[in-house]
C-alpha positions as protocol buffer text, in pm:
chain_id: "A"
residue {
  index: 1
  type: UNK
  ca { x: -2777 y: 1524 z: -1552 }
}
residue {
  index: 2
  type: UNK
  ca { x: -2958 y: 1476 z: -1235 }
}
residue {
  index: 3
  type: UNK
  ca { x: -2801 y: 1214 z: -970 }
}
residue {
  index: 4
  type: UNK
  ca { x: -3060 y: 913 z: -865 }
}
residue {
  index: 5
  type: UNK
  ca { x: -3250 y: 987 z: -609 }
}
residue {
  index: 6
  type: UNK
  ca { x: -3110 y: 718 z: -389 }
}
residue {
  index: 7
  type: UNK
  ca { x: -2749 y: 881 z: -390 }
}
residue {
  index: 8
  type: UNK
  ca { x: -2640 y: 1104 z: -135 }
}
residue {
  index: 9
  type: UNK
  ca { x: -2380 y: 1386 z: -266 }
}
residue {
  index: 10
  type: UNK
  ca { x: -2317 y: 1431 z: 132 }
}
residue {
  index: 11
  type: UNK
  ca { x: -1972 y: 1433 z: 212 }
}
residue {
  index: 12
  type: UNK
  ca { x: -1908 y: 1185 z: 564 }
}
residue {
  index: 13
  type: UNK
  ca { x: -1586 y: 1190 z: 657 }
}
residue {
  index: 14
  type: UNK
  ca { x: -1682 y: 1011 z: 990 }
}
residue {
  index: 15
  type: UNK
  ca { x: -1751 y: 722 z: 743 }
}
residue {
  index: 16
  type: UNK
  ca { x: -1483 y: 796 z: 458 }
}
residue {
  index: 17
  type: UNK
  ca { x: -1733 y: 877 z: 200 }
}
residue {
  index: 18
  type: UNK
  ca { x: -1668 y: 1171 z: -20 }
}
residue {
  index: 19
  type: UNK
  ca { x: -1944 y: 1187 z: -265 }
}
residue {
  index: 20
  type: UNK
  ca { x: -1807 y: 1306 z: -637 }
}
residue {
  index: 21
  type: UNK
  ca { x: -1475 y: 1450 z: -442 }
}
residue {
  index: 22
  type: UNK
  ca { x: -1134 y: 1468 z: -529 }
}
residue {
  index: 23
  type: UNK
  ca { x: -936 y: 1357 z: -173 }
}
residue {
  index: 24
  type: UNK
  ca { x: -617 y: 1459 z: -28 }
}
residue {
  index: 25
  type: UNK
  ca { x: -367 y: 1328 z: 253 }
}
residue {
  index: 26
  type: UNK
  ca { x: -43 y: 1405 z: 330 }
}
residue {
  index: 27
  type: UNK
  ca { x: 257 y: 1239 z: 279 }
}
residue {
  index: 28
  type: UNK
  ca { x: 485 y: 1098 z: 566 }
}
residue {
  index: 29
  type: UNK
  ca { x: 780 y: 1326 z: 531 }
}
residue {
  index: 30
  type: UNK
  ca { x: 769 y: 1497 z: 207 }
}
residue {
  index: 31
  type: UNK
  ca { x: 421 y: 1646 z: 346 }
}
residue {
  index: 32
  type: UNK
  ca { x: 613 y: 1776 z: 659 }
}
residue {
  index: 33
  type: UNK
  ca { x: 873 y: 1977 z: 460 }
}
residue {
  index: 34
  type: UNK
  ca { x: 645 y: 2114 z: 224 }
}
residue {
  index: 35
  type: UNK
  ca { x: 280 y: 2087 z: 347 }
}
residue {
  index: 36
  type: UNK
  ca { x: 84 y: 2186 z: -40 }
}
residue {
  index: 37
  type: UNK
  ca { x: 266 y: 1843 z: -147 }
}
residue {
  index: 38
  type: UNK
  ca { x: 27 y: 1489 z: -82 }
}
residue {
  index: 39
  type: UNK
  ca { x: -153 y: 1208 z: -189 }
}
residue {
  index: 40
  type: UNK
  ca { x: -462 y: 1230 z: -384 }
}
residue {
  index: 41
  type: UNK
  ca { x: -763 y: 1005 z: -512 }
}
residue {
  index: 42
  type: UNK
  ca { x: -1083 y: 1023 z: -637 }
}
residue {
  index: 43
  type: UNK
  ca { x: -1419 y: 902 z: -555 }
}
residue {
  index: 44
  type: UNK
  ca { x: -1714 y: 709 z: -677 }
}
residue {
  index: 45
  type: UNK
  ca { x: -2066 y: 889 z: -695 }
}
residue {
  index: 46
  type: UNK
  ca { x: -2128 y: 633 z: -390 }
}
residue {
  index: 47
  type: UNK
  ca { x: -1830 y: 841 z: -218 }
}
residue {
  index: 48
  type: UNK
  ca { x: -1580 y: 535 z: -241 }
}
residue {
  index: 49
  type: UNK
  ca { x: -1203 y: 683 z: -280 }
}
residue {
  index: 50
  type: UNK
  ca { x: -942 y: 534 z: -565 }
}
residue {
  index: 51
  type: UNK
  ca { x: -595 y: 601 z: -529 }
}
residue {
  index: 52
  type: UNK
  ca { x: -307 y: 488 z: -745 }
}
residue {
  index: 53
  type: UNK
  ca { x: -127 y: 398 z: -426 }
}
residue {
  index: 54
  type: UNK
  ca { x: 204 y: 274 z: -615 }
}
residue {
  index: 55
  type: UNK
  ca { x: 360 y: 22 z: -922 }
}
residue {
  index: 56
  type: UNK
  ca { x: 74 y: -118 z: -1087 }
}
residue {
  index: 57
  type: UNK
  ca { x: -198 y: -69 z: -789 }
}
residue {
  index: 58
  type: UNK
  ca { x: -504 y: 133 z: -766 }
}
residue {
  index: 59
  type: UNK
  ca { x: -643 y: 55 z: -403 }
}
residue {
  index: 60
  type: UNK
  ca { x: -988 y: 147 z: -337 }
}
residue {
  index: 61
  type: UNK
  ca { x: -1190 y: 241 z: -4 }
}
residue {
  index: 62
  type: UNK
  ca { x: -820 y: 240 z: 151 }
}
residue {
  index: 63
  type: UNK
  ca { x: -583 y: 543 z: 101 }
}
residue {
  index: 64
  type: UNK
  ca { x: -192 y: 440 z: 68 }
}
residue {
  index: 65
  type: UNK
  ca { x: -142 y: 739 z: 328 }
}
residue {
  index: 66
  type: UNK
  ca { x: -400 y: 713 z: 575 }
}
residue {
  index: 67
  type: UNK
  ca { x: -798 y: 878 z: 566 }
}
residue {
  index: 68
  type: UNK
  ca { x: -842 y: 1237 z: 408 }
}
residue {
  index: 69
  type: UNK
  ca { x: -776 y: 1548 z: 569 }
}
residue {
  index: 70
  type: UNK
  ca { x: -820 y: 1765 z: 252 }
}
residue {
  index: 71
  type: UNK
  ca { x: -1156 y: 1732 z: 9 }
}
residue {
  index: 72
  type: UNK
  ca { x: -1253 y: 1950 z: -313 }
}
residue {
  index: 73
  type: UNK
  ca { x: -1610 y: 1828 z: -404 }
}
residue {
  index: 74
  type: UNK
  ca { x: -1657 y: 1885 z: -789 }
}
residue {
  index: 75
  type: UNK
  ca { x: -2015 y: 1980 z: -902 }
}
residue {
  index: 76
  type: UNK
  ca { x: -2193 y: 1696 z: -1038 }
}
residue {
  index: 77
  type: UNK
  ca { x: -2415 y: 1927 z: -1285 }
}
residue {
  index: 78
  type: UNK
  ca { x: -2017 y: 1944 z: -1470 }
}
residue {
  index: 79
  type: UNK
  ca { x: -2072 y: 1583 z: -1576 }
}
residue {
  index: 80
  type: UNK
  ca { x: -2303 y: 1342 z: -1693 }
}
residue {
  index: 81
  type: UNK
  ca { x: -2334 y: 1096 z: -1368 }
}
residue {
  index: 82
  type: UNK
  ca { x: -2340 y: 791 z: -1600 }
}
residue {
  index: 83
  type: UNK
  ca { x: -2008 y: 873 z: -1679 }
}
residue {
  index: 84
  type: UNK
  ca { x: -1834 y: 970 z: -1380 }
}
residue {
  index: 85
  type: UNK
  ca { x: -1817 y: 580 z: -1241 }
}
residue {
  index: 86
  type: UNK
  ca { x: -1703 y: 483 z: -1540 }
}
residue {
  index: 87
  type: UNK
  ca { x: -1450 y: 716 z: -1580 }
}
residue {
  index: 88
  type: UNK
  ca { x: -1312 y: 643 z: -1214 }
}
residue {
  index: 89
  type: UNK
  ca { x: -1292 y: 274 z: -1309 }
}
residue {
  index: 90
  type: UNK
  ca { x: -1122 y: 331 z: -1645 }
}
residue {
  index: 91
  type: UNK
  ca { x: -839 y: 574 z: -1500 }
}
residue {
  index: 92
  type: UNK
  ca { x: -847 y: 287 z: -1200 }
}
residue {
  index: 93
  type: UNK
  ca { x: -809 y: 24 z: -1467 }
}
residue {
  index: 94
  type: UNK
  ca { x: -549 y: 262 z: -1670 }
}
residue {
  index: 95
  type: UNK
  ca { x: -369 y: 278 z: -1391 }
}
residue {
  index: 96
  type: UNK
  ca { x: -300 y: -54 z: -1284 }
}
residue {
  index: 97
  type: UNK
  ca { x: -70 y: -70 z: -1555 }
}
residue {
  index: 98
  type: UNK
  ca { x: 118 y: 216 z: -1479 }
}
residue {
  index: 99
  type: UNK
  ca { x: 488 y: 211 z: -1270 }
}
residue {
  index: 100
  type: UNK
  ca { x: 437 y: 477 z: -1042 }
}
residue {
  index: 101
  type: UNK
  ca { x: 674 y: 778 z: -1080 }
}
residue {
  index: 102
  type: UNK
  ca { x: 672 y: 1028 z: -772 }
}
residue {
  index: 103
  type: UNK
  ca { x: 728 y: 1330 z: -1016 }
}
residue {
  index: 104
  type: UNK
  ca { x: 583 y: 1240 z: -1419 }
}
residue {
  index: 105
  type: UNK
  ca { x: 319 y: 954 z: -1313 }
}
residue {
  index: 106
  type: UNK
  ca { x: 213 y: 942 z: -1012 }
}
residue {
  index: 107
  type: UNK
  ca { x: -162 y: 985 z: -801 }
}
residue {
  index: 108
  type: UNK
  ca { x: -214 y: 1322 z: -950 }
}
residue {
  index: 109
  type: UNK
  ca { x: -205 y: 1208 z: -1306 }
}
residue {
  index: 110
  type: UNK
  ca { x: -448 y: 929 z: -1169 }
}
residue {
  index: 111
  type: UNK
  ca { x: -716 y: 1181 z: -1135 }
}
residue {
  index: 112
  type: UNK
  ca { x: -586 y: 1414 z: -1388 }
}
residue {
  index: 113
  type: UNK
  ca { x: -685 y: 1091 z: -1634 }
}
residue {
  index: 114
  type: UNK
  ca { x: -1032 y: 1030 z: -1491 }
}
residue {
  index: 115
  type: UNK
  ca { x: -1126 y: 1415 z: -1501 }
}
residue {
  index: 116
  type: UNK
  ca { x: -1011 y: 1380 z: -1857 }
}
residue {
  index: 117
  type: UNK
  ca { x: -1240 y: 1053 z: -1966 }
}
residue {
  index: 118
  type: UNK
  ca { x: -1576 y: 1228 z: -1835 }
}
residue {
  index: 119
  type: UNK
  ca { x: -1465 y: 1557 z: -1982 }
}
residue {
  index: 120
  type: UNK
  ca { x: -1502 y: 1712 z: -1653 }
}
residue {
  index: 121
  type: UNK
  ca { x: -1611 y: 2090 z: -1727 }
}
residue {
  index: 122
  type: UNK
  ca { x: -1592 y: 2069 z: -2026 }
}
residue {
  index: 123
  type: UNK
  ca { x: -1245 y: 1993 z: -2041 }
}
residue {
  index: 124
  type: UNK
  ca { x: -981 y: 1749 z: -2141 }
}
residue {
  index: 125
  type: UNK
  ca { x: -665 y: 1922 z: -2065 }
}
residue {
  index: 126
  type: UNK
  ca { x: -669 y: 1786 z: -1690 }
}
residue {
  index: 127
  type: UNK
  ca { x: -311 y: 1727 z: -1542 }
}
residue {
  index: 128
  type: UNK
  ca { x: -119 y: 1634 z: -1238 }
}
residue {
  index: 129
  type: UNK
  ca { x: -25 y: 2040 z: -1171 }
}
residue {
  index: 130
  type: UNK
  ca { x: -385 y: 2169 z: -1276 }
}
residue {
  index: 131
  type: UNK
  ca { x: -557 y: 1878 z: -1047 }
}
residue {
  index: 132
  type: UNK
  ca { x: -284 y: 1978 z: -750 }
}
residue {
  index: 133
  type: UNK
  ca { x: -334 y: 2354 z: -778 }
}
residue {
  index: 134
  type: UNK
  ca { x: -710 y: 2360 z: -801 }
}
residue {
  index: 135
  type: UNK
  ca { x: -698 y: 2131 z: -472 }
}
residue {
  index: 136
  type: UNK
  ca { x: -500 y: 2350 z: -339 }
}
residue {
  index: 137
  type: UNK
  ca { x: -690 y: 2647 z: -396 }
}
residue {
  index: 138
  type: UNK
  ca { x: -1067 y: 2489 z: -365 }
}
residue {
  index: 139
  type: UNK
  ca { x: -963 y: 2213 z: -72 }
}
residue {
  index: 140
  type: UNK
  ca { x: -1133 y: 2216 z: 268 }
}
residue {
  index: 141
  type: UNK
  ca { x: -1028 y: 2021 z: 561 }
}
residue {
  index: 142
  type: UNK
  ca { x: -1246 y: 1770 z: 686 }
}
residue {
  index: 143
  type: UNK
  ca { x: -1172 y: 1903 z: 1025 }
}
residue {
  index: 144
  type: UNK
  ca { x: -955 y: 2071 z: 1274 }
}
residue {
  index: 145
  type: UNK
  ca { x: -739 y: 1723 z: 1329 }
}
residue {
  index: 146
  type: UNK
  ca { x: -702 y: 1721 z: 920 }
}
residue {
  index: 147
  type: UNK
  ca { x: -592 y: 2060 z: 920 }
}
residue {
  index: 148
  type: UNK
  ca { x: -322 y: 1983 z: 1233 }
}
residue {
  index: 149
  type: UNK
  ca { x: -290 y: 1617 z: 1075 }
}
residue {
  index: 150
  type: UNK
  ca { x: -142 y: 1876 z: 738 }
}
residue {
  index: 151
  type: UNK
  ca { x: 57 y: 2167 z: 878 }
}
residue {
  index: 152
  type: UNK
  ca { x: 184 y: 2065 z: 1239 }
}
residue {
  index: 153
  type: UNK
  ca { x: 449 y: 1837 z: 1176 }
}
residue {
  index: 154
  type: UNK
  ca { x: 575 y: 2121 z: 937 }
}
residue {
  index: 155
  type: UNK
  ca { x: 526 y: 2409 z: 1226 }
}
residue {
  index: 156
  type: UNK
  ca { x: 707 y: 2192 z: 1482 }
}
residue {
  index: 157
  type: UNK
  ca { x: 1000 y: 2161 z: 1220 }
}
residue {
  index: 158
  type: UNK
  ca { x: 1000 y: 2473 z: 1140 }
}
residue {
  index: 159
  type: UNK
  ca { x: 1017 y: 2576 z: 1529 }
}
residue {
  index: 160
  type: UNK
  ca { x: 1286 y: 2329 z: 1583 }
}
residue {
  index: 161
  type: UNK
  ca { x: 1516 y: 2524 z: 1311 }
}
residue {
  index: 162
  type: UNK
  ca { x: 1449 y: 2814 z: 1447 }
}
residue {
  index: 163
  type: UNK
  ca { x: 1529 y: 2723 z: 1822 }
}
residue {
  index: 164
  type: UNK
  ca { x: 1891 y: 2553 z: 1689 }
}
residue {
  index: 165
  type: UNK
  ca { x: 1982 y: 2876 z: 1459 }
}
residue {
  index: 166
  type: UNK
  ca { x: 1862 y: 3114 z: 1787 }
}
residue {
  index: 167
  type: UNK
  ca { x: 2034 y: 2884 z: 2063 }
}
residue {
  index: 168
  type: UNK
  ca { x: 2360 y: 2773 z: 1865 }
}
residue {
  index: 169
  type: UNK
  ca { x: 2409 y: 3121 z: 1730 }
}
């Protein structure tokens, strides 16, 4: 189905507005130790991101972990745009009910839920390591800071642990 002509499928991450995207941030020290591991939400058609941020909260326009640095746009010709709002608010209202579990029920599962309800590609076996792997095979970086934002807290660790197992060998 064909979007309304007054909707943008633009992706402005100046503004925060990701357009039919699936977002990703990372997390303050888990992200640093192992960089493919974040925070993700969805968005709106209108580009506005929903997160299950934690127990029994789904926060929207306002990531838990900060702005994206990671975005896999999903092609809107996979679902019917009269759905895909609605299924963002249903997961978003699913959710709110939900005690957040950082390994069985957690953000992934929150978009793993709403991919399911519009039947995105077809499909309703979307889940929290599908959702996570195709980010992290189709994700780009909304910029050079998102990419350093991701990976150098992990290369200056890394560095670190190799400096103390070279110098206090």
């Amino acid at each position: 189905m064909e979007m309304a002509p007054n909707k943008s499928t633009e992706v402005r991450s100046d503004i925060n507005r990701f357009p039919t995207c699936i977002v990703w941030t990372p997390l303050p020290m888990i992200t640093w130790i192992l960089p493919i591991i974040g925070h993700m939400g969805i968005a709106t058609t209108a580009g506005v991101i929903r997160d299950f941020a934690g127990p029994y909260f789904v926060s929207e326009d306002d990531m838990a972990f900060g702005k994206p640095t990671k975005y896999w746009q999903l092609n809107p010709k996979n679902v019917a745009y009269s759905t895909w709002d609605q299924a963002v608010h249903e997961a978003s209202e699913e959710y709110k009910h939900h005690m957040h579990n950082l390994c069985c029920d957690n953000c992934h599962s929150h978009v793993a839920l709403a991919l399911n309800i519009m039947q995105y590609n077809r499909a309703t076996n979307w889940n929290m390591i599908k959702v996570w792997f195709l980010m992290l095979v189709h994700g780009k970086y909304v910029s050079i800071g998102g990419f350093l934002k991701t990976w150098l807290p992990f290369i200056i660790l890394i560095t670190i642990i190799v400096l103390l197992c070279v110098f206090l060998r």
